[in-house]
C-alpha positions, 0 to 999 in steps of 0.5 A, a space after each residue: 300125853 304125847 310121845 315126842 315132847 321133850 319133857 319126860 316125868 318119872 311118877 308115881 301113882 297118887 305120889 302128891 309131890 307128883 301131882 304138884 308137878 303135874 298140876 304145873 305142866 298142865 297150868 303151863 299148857 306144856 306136853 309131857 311124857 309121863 313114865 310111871 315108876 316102881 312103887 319100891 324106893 329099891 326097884 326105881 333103878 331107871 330114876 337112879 340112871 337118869 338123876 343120879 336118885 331113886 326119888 319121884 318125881 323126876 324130870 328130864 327137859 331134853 329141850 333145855 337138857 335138864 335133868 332134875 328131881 325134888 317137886 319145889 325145884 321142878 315147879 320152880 324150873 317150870 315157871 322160870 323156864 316156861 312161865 311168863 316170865 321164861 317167854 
């Protein structure tokens, strides 16, 4: 995806509650940056910067400056901020 949007999502490889997040980004038409992380929960350090956790997946909204992480809140935040019901 593009380099400068202004969502970026921390995933890992065939992670499901990652492919739910990205299934919403792409129902929604939203431009992401995906960034790839570090299979050991221990070497995810740069997740532990920007949310505080070593979980995946995570978001940063640098449009709304949201960061998150936990799938059902992303997919919740990404409906209500970019659904129909957020336009």
């Amino acid at each position: 995806m593009a380099e400068d949007t202004d969502i970026t999502l921390y995933r890992l490889q065939a992670c499901p509650y990652c492919e739910r997040v990205v299934r919403t980004l792409n129902e929604l038409g939203l431009e992401y940056q995906s960034r790839f992380v570090e299979p050991m929960h221990s070497d995810r350090n740069v997740v532990k910067r920007i949310s505080g956790a070593r979980t995946v997946p995570a978001i940063v909204d640098e449009e709304t400056g949201v960061t998150m992480s936990e799938s059902a809140n992303i997919v919740e935040y990404l409906r209500n901020i970019y659904g129909e019901e957020g336009v």
